[in-house]
C-alpha positions as CSV (number, residue, x, y, z in Angstrom):
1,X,0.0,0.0,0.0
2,X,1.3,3.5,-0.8
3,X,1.1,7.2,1.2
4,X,-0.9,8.8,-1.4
5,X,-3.5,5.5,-0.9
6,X,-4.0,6.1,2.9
7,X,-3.4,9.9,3.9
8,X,-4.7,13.5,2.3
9,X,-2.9,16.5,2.2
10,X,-2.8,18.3,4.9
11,X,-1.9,22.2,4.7
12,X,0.8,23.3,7.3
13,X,-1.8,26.0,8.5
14,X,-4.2,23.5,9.3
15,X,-2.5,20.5,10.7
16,X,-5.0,20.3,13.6
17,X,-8.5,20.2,12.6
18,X,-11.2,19.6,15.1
19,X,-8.9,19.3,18.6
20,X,-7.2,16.5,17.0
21,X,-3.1,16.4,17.5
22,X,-0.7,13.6,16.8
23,X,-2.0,11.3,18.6
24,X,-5.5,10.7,17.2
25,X,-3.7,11.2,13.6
26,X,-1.1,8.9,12.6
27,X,0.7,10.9,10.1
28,X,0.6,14.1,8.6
29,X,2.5,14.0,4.8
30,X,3.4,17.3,3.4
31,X,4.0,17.4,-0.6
32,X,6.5,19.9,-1.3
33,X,6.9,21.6,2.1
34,X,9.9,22.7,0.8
35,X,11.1,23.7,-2.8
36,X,13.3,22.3,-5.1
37,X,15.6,25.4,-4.3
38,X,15.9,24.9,-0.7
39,X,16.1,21.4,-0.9
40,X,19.4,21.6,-3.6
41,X,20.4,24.4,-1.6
42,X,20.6,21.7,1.4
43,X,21.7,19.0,0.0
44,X,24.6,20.6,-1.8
45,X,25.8,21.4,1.8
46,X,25.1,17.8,2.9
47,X,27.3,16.3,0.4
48,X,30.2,18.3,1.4
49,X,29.8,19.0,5.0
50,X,33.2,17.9,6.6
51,X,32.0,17.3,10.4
52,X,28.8,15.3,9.1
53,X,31.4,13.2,7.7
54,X,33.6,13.2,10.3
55,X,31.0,12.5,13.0
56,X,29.0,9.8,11.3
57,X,27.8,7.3,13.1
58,X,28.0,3.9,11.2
59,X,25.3,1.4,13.1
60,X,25.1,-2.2,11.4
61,X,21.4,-3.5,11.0
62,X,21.2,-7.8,12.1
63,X,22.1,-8.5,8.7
64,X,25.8,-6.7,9.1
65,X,24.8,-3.9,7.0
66,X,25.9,-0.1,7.8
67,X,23.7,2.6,7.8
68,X,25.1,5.8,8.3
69,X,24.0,9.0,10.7
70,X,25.0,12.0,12.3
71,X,22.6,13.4,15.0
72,X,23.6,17.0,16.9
73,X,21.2,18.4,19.2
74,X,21.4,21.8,19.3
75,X,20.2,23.5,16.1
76,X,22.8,26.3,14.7
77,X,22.5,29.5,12.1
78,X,23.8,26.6,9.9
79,X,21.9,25.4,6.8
80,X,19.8,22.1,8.6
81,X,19.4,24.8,11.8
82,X,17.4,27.0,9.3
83,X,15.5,24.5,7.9
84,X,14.9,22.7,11.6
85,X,13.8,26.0,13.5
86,X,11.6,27.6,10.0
87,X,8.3,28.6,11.0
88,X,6.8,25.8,8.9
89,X,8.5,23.5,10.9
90,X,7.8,24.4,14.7
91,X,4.2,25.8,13.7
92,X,3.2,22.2,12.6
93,X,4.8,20.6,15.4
94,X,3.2,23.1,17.3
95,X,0.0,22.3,16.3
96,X,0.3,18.6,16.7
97,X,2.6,17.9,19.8
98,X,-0.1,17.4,22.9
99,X,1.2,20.5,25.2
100,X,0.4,24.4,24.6
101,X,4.2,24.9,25.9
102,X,6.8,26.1,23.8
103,X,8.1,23.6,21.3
104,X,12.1,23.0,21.7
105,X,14.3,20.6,19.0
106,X,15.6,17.4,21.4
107,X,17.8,16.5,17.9
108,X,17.9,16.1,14.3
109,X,19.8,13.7,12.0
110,X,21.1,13.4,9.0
111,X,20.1,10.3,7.0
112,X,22.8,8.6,4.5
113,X,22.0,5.3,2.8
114,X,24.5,5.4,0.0
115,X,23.6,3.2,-3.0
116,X,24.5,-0.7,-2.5
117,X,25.7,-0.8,0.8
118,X,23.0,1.7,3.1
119,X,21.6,-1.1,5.6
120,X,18.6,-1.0,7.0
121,X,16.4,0.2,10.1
122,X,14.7,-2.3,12.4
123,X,11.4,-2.1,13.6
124,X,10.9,0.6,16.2
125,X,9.4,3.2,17.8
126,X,11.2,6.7,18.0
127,X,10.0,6.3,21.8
128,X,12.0,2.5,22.0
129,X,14.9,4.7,21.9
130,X,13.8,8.0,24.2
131,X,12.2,6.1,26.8
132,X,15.7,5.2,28.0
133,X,16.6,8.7,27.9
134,X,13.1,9.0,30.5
135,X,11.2,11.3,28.6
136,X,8.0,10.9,30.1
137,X,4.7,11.7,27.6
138,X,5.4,10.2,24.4
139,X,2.4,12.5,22.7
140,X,4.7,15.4,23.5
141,X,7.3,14.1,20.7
142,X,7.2,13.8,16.9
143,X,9.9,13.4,14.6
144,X,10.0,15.0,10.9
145,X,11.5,13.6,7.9
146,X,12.4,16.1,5.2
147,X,13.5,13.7,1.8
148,X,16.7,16.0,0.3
149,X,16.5,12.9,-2.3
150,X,13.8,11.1,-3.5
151,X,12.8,7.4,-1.3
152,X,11.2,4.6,-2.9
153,X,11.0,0.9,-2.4
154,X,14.0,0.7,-4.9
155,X,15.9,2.8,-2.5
156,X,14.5,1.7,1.0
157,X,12.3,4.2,1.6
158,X,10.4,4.2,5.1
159,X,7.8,1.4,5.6
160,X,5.2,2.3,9.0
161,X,2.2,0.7,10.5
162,X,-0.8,2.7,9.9
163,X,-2.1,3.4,13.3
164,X,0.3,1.7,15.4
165,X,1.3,4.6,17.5
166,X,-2.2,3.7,19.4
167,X,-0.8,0.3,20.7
168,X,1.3,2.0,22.9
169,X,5.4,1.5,24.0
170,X,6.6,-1.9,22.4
171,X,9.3,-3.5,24.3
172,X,12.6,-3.1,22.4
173,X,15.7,-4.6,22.4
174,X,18.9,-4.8,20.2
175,X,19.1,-5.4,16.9
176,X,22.7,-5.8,15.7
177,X,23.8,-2.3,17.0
178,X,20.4,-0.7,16.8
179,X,16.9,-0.9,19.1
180,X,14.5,-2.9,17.5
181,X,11.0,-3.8,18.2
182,X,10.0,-7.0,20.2
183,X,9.2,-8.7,16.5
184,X,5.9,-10.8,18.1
185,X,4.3,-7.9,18.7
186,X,5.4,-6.0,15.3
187,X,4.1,-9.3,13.6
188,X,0.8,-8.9,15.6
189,X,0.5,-5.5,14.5
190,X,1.2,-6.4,10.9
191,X,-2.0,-8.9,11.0
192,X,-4.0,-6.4,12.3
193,X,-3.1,-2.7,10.2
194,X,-1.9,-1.8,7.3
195,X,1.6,-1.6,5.7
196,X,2.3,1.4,4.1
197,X,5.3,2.6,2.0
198,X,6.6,6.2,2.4
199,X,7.9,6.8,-1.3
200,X,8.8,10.7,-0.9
201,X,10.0,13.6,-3.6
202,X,12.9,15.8,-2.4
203,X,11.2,18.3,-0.6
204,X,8.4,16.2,0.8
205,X,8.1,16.0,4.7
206,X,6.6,13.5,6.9
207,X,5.3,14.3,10.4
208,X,4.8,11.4,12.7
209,X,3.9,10.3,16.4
210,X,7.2,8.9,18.8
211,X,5.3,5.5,18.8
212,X,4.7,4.8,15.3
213,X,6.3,1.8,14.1
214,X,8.6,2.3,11.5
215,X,11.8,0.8,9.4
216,X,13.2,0.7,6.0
217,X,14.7,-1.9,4.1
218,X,18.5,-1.6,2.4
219,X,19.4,0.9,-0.3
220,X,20.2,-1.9,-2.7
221,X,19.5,0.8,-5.5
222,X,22.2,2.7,-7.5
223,X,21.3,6.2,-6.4
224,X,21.3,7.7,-2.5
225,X,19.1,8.2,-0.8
226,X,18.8,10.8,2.3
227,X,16.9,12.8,4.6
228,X,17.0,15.3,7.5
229,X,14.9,13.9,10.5
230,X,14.3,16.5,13.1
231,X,12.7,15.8,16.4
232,X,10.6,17.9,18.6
233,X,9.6,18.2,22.3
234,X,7.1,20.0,24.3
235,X,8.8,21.8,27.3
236,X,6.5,20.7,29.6
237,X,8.0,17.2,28.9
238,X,11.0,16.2,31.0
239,X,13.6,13.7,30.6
240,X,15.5,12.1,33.4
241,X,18.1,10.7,31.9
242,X,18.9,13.3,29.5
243,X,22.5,15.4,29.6
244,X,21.9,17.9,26.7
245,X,19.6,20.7,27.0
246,X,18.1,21.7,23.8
247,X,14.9,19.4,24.6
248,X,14.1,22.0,27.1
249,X,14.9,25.2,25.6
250,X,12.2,26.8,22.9
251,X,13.2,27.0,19.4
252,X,13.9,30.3,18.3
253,X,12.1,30.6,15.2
254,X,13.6,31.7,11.4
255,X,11.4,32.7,8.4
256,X,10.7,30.1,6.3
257,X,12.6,32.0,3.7
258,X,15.7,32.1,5.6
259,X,17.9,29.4,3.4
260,X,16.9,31.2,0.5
261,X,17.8,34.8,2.5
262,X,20.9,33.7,3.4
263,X,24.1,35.1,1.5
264,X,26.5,32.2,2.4
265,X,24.9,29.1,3.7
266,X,27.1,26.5,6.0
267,X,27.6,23.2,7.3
268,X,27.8,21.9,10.8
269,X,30.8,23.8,12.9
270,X,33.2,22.3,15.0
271,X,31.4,23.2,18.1
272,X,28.0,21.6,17.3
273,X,27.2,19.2,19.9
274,X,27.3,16.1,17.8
275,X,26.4,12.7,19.6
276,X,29.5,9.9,20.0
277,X,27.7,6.6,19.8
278,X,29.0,5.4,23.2
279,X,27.0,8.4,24.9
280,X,23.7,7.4,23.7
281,X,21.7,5.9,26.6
282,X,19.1,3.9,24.6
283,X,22.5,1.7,23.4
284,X,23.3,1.1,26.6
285,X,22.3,-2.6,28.1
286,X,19.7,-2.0,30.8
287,X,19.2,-5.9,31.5
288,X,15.8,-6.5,30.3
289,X,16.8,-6.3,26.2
290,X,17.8,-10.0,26.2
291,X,14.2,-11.0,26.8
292,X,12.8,-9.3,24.3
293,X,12.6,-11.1,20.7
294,X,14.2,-8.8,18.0
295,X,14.6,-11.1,15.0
């Protein structure tokens, strides 16, 4: 089953209609939130962004395949800090996060399945992950995927389980070097709702609930394929074991023409508070992972 097959188009000025948020809507999908302009502008920084490259995280999926990332958590005057702090961006989140506080950016990402050897992403929740950093309201998160390429099933584009972010927290353990999703209970849910494909243009956005189940298969393509994900928190959500502080501090907000504003547009600095992979707490063993069934 496709996007197009299970969702409308939703205008960012109208994300919530009738009191409903994230969490009675399982997806919002925005066609061209931004332009081929803004998107080239991005990606041409992408491609040559020294600290992305430096900083990437290479996490093998249970098959021994690498799939590449670089996640920072406080959002710059850099290109991805223009695009992550827009008004487009923090009004929809705004609009669907369950909280009237001021939305703040816990992290964003940088996406890179490169052609033949990109691996994939298990079955999981966004929240498998946060709830070992003790965030407390799930329906006070959402992540956002902006495509700066276009994703398709040729390319391993995101697959998600319509309506799944109503079952709840899965239990989640390891998955080669990721979190994956007790796999009884993602088979469940897979009897029960439907599969859909997220094939994306460049420029397409996806905003979706912290418990939605999600993965995507390996870029066994030719062509790349990447996105920015950026993820956002209410402040009146804490974390308990959290050490940064951007989940807590409100955005402050850019025009959404600021990429195309800008005069020089830049890449990540060497001060941007990049995560090392052995600081993340949802990799860290806990004891209970070996229980749960990931394969």
């Amino acid at each position: 089953m496709s996007l197009s097959q299970t969702t409308k188009y939703y205008e960012t000025s109208s994300f919530r209609r009738a009191g409903e948020g994230i969490s009675s809507r399982w997806i919002c999908y925005c066609q061209e939130f931004f332009s081929a302009q803004e998107i080239g502008k991005l990606y041409e920084v992408a491609i040559d962004d020294e600290q992305m490259r430096k900083n990437a995280l290479d996490l093998n999926d249970k098959s021994g395949f690498k799939t590449k990332l670089s996640l920072w958590f406080t959002p710059g005057d850099d290109v991805y800090g223009l695009a992550t702090r827009s008004e487009r961006m923090i009004g929809g989140a705004a609009q669907l996060l369950d909280s009237d506080s001021p939305v703040c950016h816990f992290h964003s990402k940088l996406m890179q399945k490169e052609p033949k050897v990109g691996g994939a992403w298990e079955w999981h929740q966004d929240y498998g992950y946060w709830y070992k950093n003790q965030f407390m309201f799930p329906d006070q998160m959402l992540s956002v995927m902006l495509a700066l390429t276009i994703a398709n099933q040729e390319n391993g584009c995101l697959q998600v389980i319509k309506g799944s972010h109503k079952l709840g927290r899965v239990n989640h353990g390891f998955s080669g070097e990721q979190v994956g999703a007790d796999m009884i209970f993602v088979e469940n849910a897979l009897k029960t709702m439907d599969l859909v494909y997220v094939e994306l243009n460049a420029g397409d956005a996806l905003f979706f609930h912290a418990n939605l189940l999600h993965r995507s298969a390996p870029n066994l393509s030719d062509y790349a394929r990447w996105s920015l994900i950026s993820c956002y928190n209410a402040q009146s959500n804490p974390a308990y074991n959290e050490k940064t502080f951007s989940y807590l501090t409100p955005v402050e907000v850019v025009s959404d023409s600021a990429i195309l504003d800008a005069k020089d547009l830049v890449g990540l600095s060497e001060n941007t508070d990049l995560l090392k992979k052995e600081d993340d707490p949802a990799l860290k063993e806990t004891g209970w992972e070996e229980e749960v069934e990931t394969n």
